[in-house]
KOLGU-434164 format. One record per residue (C-alpha): residue in three letters; x, y, z. Coordinates in steps of 0.25 Angstrom, whole numbers, padded with zeros to 4 digits, always signed. Layout:
residues N
ALAXYZ;...
END
This chain:
residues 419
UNK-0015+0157-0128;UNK-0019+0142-0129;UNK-0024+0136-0116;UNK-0016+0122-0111;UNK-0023+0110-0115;UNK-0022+0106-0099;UNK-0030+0119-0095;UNK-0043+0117-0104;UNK-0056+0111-0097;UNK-0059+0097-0097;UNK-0071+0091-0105;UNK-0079+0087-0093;UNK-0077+0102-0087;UNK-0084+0107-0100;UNK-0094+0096-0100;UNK-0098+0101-0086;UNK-0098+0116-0089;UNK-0106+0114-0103;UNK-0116+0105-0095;UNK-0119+0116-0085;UNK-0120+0126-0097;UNK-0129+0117-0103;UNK-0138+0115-0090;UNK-0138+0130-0087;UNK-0142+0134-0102;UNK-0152+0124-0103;UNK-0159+0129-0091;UNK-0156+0144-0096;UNK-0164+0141-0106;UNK-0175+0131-0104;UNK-0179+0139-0092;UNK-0186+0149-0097;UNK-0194+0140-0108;UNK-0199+0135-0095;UNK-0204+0146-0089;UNK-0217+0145-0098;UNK-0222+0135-0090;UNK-0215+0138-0077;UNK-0216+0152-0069;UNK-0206+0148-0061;UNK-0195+0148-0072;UNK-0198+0162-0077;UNK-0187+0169-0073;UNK-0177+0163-0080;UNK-0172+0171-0092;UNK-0179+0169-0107;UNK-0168+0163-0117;UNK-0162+0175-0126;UNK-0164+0187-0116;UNK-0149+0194-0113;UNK-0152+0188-0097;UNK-0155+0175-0103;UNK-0140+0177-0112;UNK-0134+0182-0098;UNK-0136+0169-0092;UNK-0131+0160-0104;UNK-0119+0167-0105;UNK-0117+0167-0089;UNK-0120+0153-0088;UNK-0112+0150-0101;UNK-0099+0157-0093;UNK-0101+0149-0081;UNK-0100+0137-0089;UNK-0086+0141-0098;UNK-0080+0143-0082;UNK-0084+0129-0078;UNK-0078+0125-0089;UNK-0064+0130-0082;UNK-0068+0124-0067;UNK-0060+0112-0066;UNK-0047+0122-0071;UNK-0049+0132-0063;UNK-0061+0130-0052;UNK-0060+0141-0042;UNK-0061+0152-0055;UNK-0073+0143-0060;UNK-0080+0144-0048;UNK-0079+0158-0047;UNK-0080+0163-0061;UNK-0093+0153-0062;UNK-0099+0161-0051;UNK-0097+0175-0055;UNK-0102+0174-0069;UNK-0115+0174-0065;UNK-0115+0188-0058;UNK-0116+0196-0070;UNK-0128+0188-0072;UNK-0136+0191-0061;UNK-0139+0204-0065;UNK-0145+0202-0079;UNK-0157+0197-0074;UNK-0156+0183-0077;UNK-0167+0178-0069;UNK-0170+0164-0064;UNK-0158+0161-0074;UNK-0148+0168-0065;UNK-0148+0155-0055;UNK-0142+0147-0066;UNK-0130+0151-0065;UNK-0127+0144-0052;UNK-0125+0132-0061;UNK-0112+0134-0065;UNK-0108+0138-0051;UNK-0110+0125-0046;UNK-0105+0117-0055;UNK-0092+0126-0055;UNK-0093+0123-0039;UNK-0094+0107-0040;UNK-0082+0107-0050;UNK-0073+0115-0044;UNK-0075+0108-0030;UNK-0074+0095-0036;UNK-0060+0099-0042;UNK-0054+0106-0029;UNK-0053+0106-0015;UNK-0065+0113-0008;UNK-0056+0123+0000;UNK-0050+0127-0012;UNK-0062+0131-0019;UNK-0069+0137-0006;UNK-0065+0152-0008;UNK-0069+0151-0023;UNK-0083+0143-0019;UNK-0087+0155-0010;UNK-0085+0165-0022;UNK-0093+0158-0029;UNK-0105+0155-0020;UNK-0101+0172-0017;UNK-0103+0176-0031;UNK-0116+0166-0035;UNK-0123+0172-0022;UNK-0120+0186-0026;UNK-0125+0182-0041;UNK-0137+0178-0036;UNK-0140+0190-0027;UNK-0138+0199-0037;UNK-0146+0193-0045;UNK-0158+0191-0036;UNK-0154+0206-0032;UNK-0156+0209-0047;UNK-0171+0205-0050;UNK-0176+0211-0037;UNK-0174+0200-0025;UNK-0170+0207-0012;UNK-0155+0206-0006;UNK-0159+0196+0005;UNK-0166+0186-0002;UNK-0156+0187-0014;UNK-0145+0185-0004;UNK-0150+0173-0001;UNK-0154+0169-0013;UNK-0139+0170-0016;UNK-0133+0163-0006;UNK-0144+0152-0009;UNK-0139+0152-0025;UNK-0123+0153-0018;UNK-0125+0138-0011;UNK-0132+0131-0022;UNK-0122+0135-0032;UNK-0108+0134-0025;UNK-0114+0126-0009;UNK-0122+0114-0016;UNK-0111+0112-0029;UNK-0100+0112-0016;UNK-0107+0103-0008;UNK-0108+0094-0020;UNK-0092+0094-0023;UNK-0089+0093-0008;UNK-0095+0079-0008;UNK-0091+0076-0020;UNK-0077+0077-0017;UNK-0081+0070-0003;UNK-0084+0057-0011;UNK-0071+0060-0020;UNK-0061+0061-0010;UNK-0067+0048-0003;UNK-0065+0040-0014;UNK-0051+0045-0018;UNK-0050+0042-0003;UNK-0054+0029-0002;UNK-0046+0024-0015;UNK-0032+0029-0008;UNK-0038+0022+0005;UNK-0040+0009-0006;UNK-0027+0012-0013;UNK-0020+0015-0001;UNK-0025-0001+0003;UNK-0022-0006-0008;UNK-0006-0001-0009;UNK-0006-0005+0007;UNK-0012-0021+0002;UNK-0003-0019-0007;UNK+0008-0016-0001;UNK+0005-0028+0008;UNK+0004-0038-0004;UNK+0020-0034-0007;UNK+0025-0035+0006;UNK+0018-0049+0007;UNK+0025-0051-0004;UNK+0039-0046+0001;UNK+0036-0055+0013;UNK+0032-0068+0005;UNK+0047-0065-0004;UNK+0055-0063+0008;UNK+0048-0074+0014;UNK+0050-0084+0001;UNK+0065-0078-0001;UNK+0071-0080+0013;UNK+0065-0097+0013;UNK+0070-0099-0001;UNK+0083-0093+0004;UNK+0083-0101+0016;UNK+0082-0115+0008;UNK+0090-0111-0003;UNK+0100-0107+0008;UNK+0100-0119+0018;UNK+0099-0130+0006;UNK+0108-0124-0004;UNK+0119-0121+0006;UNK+0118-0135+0012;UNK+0119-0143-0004;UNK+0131-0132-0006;UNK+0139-0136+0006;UNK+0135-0151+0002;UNK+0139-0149-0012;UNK+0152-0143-0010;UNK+0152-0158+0001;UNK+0149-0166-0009;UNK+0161-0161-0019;UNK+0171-0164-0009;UNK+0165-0179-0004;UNK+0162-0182-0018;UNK+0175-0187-0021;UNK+0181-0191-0007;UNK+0169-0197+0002;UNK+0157-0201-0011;UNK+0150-0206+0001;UNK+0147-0193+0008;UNK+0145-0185-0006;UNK+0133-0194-0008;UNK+0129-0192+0006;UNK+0129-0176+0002;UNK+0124-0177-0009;UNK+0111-0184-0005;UNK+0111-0172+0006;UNK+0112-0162-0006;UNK+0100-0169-0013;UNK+0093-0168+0002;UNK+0094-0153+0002;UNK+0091-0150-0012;UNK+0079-0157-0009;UNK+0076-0150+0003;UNK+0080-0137-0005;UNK+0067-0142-0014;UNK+0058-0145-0004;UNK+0060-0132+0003;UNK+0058-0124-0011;UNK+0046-0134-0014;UNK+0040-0128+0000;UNK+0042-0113-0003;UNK+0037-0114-0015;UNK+0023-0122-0010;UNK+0023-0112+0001;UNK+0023-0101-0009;UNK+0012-0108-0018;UNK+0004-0112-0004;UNK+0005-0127-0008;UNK+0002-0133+0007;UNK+0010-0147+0003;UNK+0022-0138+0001;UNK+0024-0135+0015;UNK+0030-0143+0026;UNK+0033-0142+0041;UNK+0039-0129+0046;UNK+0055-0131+0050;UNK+0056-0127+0065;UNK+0068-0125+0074;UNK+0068-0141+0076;UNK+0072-0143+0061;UNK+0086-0135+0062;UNK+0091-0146+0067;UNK+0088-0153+0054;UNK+0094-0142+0048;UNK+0107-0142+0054;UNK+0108-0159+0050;UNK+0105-0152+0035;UNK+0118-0143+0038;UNK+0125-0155+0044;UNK+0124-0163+0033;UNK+0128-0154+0023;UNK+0141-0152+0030;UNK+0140-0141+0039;UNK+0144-0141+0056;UNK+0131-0137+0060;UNK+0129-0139+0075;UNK+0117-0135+0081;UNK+0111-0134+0097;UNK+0098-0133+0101;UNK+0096-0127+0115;UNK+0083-0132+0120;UNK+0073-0128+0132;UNK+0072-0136+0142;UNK+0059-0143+0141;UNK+0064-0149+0127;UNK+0053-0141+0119;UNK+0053-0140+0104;UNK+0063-0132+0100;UNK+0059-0118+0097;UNK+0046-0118+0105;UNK+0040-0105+0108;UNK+0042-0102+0094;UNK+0033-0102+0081;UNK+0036-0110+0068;UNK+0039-0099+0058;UNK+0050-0095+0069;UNK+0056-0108+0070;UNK+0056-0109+0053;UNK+0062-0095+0054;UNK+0073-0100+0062;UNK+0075-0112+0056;UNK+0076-0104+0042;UNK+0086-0096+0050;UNK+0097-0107+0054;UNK+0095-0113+0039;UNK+0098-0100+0033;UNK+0111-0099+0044;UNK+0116-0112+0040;UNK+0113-0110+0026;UNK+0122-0096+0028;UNK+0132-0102+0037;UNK+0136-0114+0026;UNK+0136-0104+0016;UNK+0144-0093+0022;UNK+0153-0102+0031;UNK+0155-0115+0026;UNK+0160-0125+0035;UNK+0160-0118+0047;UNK+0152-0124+0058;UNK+0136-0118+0062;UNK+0129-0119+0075;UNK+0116-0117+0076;UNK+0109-0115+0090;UNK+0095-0114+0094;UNK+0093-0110+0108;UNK+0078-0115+0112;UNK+0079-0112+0128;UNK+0075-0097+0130;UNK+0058-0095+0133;UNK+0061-0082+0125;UNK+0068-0085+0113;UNK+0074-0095+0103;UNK+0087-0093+0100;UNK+0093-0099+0087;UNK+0107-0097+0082;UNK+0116-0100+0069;UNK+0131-0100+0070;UNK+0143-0104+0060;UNK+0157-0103+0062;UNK+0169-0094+0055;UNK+0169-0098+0040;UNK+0176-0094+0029;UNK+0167-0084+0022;UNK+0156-0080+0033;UNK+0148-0069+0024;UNK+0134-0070+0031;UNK+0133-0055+0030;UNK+0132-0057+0015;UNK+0122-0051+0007;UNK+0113-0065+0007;UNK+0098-0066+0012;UNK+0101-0077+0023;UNK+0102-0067+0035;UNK+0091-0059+0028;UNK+0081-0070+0029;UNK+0085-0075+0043;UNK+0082-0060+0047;UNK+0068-0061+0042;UNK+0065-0076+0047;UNK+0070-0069+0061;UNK+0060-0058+0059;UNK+0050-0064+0055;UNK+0048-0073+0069;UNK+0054-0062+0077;UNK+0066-0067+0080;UNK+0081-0058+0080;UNK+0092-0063+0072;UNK+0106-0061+0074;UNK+0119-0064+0066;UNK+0132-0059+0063;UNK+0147-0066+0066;UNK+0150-0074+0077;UNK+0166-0068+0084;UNK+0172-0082+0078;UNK+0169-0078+0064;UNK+0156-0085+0062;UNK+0143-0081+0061;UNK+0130-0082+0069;UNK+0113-0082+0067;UNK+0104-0081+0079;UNK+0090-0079+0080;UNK+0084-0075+0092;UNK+0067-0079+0090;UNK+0057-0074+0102;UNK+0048-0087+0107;UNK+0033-0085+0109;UNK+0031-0077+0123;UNK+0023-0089+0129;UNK+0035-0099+0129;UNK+0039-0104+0143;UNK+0054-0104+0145;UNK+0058-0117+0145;UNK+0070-0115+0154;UNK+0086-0119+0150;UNK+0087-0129+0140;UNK+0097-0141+0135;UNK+0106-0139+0123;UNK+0106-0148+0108;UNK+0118-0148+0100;UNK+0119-0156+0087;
END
């Protein structure tokens, strides 16, 4: 039967099995040239005696069966071990210690390929069956049991306890390293992950301001186009009037859109003076002059402070944005219909702002637009609460409650504006 492509040894496991062939041969047979000049070396076999032959073809099956130790390790081990035992009894001499080669290289591979307490059971076979090698051996040309015992167990540590030692600190660095680059991949995807939601965060951020502006300017040049169309005709005057109010807000449109984009290339000429709560007043002329009944009432401390103190400027912009996107929403959705806009400055603990239109004809602020998306995350942002929804009379209503810095004093009832 022909064996699956997938199932035959890799190059390097014959490489590595023919290299400890190659190194045991060797010294098979150089040994005993040496003995000449070295007493010590002669006990090792002469080349061409059947002992010498013995411990060729040993050491020759030893290395066919590493061949196999990356396909099937545990039998390796095993079989690389007991080969030798045939061997001991042949009177191999010196020769016979060369056979623990083998063993330890098939322990460094397989421990290297599996986990140590998978191969324990077959590591303790082995160091079982190279002791007992070894003491029959030494048993064979005459040494006594103890001493060969110990000569055994001696042999057992050297060929399978050194080779394990070796593996298990191998595989100590290994799993450090795979360890440390999961630690670094695991940073990386975690930077990463933080680079995108910066990123989400800049969209969001550059999406919701280029919907306010396009929002509040657009709908303030509609109303006064759809003015201008009607005055044109009956009252020239005021139609020149509205259209010099159109040519103001489209270039307000252009300056806002000139200072997003330098704020998006970092360009510090672009940038201008943050709008605060004080400017809503402006805002509301803007609406006025467009056509709209805007009203708005300013409820003030007592002491006659700045209006909004006790909170920061990114929360006063915020709710600025937040009455701009409300009027925006209410001329678009309810044309004609009359707005109030409150903002309630007398309480120590909270600024109070509100937006609220009349029953028009078509009120769909529920729609599927992003203006109450945005005024949501401008609330969130400074840790404000926002609440809208219809007013009994048909209308519709924006309030934003925003928390002020826990250090302002409470600067007792105030006095009321209304413009």
């Amino acid at each position: 039967m022909r064996t699956p492509a997938g199932s035959l040894p890799q190059r390097r496991d014959v490489l590595v099995a023919g290299g400890c062939w190659l190194v045991v041969l060797g010294v098979l047979a150089t040994m005993p040239l040496l003995a000449a000049t070295d007493s010590s070396l002669s006990g090792f076999t002469r080349p061409g005696t059947p002992a010498w032959w013995a411990c060729a073809a040993t050491f020759t099956a030893q290395a066919v069966a590493l061949v196999w130790a990356r396909r099937a390790p545990r039998a390796t081990v095993l079989l690389v071990s007991a080969l030798p035992l045939p061997l001991a009894t042949t009177g191999p001499g010196d020769a016979f210690s060369l056979s623990s080669a083998a063993v330890t290289v098939a322990v460094l591979l397989t421990v290297l390929l599996l986990p140590l307490r998978t191969m324990a059971p077959a590591l303790v076979a082995a160091a079982v069956l190279v002791a007992a090698g070894e003491v029959v051996h030494a048993v064979s040309v005459g040494t006594p049991a103890a001493p060969a015992l110990v000569t055994g167990v001696l042999q057992a540590l050297g060929a399978v306890g050194a080779p394990l030692l070796l593996a298990t600190a191998i595989t100590g660095r290994r799993e450090a390293r795979v360890a440390r680059e999961h630690e670094q991949g695991a940073v990386a995807r975690e930077q990463e992950a933080l680079v995108r939601a910066a990123v989400a965060d800049e969209r969001t951020a550059m999406a919701r301001e280029l919907h306010d502006i396009a929002a509040h300017h657009m709908s303030g040049i509609a109303l006064m186009a759809s003015a201008i169309e009607r005055q044109i005709d009956t009252d020239p005057q005021t139609a020149k009037r509205s259209v010099r109010q159109v040519r103001a807000q489209s270039t307000a449109v252009l300056e806002d859109l000139r200072r997003l984009v330098g704020l998006l290339r970092d360009e510090t000429e672009a940038t201008r003076s943050v709008l605060t709560l004080e400017a809503v007043a402006e805002l509301v002329e803007q609406r006025r002059a467009a056509g709209a009944t805007v009203e708005l009432r300013v409820l003030r401390a007592a002491d006659g402070g700045r209006l909004g103190a006790g909170t920061g400027p990114l929360a006063q912009l915020a709710l600025y944005r937040i009455v701009q996107e409300a009027l925006a929403n209410a001329a678009r959705h309810a044309p004609g219909t009359g707005v109030v806009v409150e903002v309630d400055d007398r309480s120590a603990q909270m600024l109070t702002l509100s937006v609220t239109n009349g029953a028009g004809g078509h009120v769909t602020h529920g729609g599927r637009g992003f203006g109450l998306v945005g005024m949501r995350e401008r609330a969130e942002l400074v840790g404000a609460t926002l609440h809208h929804g219809p007013t009994p009379d048909g209308g519709w209503s924006v309030r934003v409650v925003l928390p002020r810095d826990a250090d302002h004093h409470d600067p007792g009832p105030g006095q009321e504006e209304t413009t």
